[in-house]
C-alpha positions as CSV (number, residue, x, y, z in Angstrom):
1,X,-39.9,-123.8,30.4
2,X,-36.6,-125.9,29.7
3,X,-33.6,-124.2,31.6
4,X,-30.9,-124.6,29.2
5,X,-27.5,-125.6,31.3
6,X,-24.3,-127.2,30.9
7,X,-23.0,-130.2,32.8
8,X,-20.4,-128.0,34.9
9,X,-19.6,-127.1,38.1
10,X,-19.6,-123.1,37.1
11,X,-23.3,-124.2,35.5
12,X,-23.9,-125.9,39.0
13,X,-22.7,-122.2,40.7
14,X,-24.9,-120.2,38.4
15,X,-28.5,-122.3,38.5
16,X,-27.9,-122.8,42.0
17,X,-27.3,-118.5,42.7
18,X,-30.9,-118.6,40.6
19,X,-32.2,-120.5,42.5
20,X,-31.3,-118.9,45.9
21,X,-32.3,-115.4,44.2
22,X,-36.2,-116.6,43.6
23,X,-36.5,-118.6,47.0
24,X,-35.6,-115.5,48.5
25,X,-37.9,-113.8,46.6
26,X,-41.1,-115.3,46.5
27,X,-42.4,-114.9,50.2
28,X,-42.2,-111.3,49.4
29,X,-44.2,-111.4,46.3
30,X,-46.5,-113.8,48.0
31,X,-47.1,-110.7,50.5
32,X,-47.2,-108.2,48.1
33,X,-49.8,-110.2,45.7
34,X,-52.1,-111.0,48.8
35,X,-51.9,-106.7,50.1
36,X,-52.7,-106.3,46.4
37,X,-55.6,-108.7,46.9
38,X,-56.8,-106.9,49.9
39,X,-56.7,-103.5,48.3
40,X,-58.5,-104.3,44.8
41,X,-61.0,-105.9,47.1
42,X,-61.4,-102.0,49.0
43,X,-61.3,-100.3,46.1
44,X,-63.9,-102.4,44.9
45,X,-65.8,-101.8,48.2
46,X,-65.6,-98.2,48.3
47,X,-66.7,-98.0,44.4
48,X,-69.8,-100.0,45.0
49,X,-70.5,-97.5,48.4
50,X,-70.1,-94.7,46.3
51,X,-72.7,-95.7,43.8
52,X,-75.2,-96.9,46.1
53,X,-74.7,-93.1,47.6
54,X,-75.2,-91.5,44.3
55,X,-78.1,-93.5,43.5
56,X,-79.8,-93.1,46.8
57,X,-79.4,-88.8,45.8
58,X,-80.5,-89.3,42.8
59,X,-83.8,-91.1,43.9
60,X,-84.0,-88.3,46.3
61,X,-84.4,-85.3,44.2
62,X,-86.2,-87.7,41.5
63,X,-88.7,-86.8,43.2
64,X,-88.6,-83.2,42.5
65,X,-88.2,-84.0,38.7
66,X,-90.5,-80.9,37.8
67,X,-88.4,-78.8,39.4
68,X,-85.2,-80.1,37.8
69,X,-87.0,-79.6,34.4
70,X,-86.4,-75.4,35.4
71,X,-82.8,-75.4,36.9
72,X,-79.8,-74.5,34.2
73,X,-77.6,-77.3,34.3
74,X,-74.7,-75.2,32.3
75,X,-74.6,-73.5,35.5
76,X,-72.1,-75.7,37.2
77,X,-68.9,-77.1,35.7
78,X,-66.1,-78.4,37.2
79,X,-63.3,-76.7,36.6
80,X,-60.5,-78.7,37.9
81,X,-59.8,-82.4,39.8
82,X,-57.2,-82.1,42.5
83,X,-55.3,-85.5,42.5
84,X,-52.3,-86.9,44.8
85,X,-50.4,-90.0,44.5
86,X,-50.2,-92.7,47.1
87,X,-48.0,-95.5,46.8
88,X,-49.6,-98.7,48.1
89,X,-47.4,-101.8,47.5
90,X,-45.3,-100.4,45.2
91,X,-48.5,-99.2,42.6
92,X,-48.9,-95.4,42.3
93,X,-53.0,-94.8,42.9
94,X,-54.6,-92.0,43.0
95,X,-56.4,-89.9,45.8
96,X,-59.2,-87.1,45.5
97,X,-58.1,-84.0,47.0
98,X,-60.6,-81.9,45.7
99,X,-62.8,-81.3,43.0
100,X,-63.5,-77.4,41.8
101,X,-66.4,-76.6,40.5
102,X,-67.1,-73.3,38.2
103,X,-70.7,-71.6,38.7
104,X,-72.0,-69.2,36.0
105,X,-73.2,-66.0,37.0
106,X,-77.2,-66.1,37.4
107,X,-79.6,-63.5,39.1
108,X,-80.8,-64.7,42.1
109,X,-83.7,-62.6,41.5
110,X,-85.2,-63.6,38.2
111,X,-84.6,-67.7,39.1
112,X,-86.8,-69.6,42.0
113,X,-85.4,-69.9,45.8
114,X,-84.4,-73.3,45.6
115,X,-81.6,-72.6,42.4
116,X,-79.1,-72.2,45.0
117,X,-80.2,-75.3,47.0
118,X,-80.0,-76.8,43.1
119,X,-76.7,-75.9,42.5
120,X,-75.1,-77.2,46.3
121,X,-77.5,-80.9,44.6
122,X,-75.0,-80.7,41.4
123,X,-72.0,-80.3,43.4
124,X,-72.5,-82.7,45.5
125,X,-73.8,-85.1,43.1
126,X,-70.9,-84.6,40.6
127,X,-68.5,-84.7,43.8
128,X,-70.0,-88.3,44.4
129,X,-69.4,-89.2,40.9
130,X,-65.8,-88.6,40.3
131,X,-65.0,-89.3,43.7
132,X,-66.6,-93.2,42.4
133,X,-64.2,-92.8,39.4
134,X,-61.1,-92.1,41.0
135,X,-61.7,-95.5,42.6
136,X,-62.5,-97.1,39.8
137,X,-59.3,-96.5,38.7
138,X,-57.4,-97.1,41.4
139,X,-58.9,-100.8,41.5
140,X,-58.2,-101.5,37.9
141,X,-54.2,-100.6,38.7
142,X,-54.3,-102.3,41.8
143,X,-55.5,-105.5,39.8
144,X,-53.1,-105.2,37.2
145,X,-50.0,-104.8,39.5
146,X,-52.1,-107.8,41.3
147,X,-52.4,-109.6,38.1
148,X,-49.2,-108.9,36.9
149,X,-47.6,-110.3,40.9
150,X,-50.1,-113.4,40.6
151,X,-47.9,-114.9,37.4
152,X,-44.5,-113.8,38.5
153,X,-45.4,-116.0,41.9
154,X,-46.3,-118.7,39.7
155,X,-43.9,-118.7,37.3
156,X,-41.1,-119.1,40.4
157,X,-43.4,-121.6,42.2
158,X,-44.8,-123.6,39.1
159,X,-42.1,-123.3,36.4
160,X,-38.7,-121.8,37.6
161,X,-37.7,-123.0,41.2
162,X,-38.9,-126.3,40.4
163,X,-36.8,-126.1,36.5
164,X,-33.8,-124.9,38.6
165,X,-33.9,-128.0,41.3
166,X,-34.0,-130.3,38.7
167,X,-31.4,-128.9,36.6
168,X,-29.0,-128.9,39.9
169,X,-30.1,-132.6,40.1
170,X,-29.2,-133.3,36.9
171,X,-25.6,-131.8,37.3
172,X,-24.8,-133.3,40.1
173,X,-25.8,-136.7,39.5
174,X,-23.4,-136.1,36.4
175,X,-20.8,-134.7,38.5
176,X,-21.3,-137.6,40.5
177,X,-20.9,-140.3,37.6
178,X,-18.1,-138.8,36.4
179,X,-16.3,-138.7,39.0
180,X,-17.1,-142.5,39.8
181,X,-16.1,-143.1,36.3
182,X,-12.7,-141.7,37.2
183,X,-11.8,-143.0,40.2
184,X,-13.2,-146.4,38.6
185,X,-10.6,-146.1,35.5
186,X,-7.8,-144.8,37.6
187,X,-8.3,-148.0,39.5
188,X,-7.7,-149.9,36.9
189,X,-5.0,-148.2,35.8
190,X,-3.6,-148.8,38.9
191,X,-4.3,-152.1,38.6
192,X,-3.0,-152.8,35.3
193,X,0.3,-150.8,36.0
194,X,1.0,-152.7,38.9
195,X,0.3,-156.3,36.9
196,X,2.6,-154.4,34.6
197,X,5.6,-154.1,37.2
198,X,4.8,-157.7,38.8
199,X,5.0,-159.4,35.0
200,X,8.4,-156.6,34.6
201,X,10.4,-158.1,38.0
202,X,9.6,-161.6,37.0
């Protein structure tokens, strides 16, 4: 990216405020991309957990697969997910509060023992599977805000910061010439005027 400047001292003022602005600012987006890091990498960690658990209960009562062929699975529904907010570097995730579930009426007479024992299984294994969601989603955010940190870092690092020093360069070696180039023809000026006044007397 070509900074476009003048070859001024209020140019010199304004690149050189820029520059200030994103040195100042890139340890902090440094920290914030590498907590981001971390976080996604939880996340992650926790949504992997969460499947091996589900799939470990679901091997579990594979077992009783005749059984399952009985139980009424229109029985259970979830009726509402509780969510909260947490802000974690600056990204709003989400948090399971609580997840409500809404059981149909059934007699407990005319179905087996082990319906109730059936429905707590549902529960839980429904439970399991949101709760594997809501981190699923709270990774992808955390990876875009990541993302999203990782170029602004190295767009100052990469493109900016360095575009900015070289633009000061540039305006003050010009400043520098010019004022040379001044002094140097005022010299002469000098010079020329005071041949001017010697030639004059004589």
């Amino acid at each position: 990216m070509a900074i476009k400047f003048q070859y001024n001292k209020t140019a010199l003022q304004s690149l050189d405020k820029q520059l200030k602005i994103r040195l100042r600012a890139l340890p902090t987006l440094q920290n914030k991309e590498a907590a981001l890091r971390t976080e996604v990498k939880k996340a992650k960690t926790e949504a992997e957990k969460l499947d091996e658990k589900l799939e470990q209960k679901m091997k579990a009562y594979h077992k009783a697969t005749d059984l399952w062929e009985e139980f009424d699975n229109s029985l259970v529904k979830v009726e509402d997910v509780e969510l909260s907010v947490k802000k974690i570097a600056g990204v709003k995730t989400p948090i399971l509060e609580e997840v409500k579930f809404e059981v149909d009426d059934f007699s407990v007479f005319n179905k087996p023992q082990w319906y109730l024992d059936g429905i707590d299984i549902v529960k839980q294994l429904a439970e399991i599977a949101i709760e594997r969601e809501v981190f699923l989603r709270k990774m992808e955010l955390l990876d875009y805000a990541r993302k999203k940190t990782t170029q602004k870092v190295n767009l100052y690092e990469k493109v900016q910061i360095p575009g900015f020093e070289e633009a000061i360069l540039k305006i003050k070696r010009f400043l520098e010439d010019e004022e040379n180039l001044s002094k140097a023809s005022q010299k002469i000026v000098k010079a020329r005027l005071e041949q001017q006044q010697m030639e004059d007397s004589v």
